[in-house]
C-alpha positions as CSV (number, residue, x, y, z in Angstrom):
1,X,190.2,105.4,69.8
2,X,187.4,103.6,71.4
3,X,186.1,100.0,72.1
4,X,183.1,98.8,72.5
5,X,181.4,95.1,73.2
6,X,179.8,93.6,70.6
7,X,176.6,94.3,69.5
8,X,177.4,98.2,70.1
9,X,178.4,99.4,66.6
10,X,179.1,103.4,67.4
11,X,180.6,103.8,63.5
12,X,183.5,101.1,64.4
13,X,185.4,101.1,61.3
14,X,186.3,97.1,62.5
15,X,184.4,94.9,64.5
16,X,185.9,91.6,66.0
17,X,183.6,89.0,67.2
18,X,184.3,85.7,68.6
19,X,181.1,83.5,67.8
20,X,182.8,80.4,69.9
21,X,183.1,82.9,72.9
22,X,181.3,83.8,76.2
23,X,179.1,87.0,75.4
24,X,176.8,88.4,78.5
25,X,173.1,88.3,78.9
26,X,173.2,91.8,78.1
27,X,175.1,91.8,74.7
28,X,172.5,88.4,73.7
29,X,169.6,91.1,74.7
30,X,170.9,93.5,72.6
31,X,170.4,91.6,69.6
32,X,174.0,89.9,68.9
33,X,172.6,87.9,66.9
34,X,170.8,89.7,64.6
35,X,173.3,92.5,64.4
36,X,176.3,90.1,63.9
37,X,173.7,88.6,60.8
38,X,173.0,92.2,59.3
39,X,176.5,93.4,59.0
40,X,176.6,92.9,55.8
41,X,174.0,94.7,55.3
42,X,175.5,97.5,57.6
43,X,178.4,97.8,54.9
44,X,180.9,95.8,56.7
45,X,182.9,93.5,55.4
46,X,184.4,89.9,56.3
47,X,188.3,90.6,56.7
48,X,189.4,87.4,58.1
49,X,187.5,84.4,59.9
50,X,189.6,81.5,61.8
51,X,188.2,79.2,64.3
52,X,185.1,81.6,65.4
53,X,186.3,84.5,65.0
54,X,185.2,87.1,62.7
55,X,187.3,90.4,61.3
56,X,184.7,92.9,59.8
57,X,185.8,96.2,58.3
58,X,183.6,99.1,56.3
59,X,187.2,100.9,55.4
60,X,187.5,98.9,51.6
61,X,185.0,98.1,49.7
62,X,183.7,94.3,50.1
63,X,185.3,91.6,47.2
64,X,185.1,88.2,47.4
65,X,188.3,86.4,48.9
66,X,189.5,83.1,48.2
């Protein structure tokens, strides 16, 4: 229903980031970096992850993928 640029959270149920990509001075000052790092910790969950980018979900509970 909404999007918003990455580091902004707002209860996304998925979060795409591309970590090859061009992010703005204002999405590295707030914190991209250490928000993309504490997802996990945030209760997302790596989906998918192909040439930089990164598919993060909090809808399933996290299991390892092969």
């Amino acid at each position: 229903r909404a999007i918003w640029e990455f580091p902004r959270l707002e209860g996304s149920e998925y979060v795409v980031v591309d970590t090859k990509g061009w992010r703005s001075s204002q999405s590295e000052d707030a914190g991209y970096g250490r928000v993309l790092a504490s997802l996990p910790a945030l209760g997302y969950c790596l989906l998918v992850e192909d040439d930089g980018v990164m598919l993060w979900t909090r809808r399933e509970p996290c299991a390892s993928r092969s």
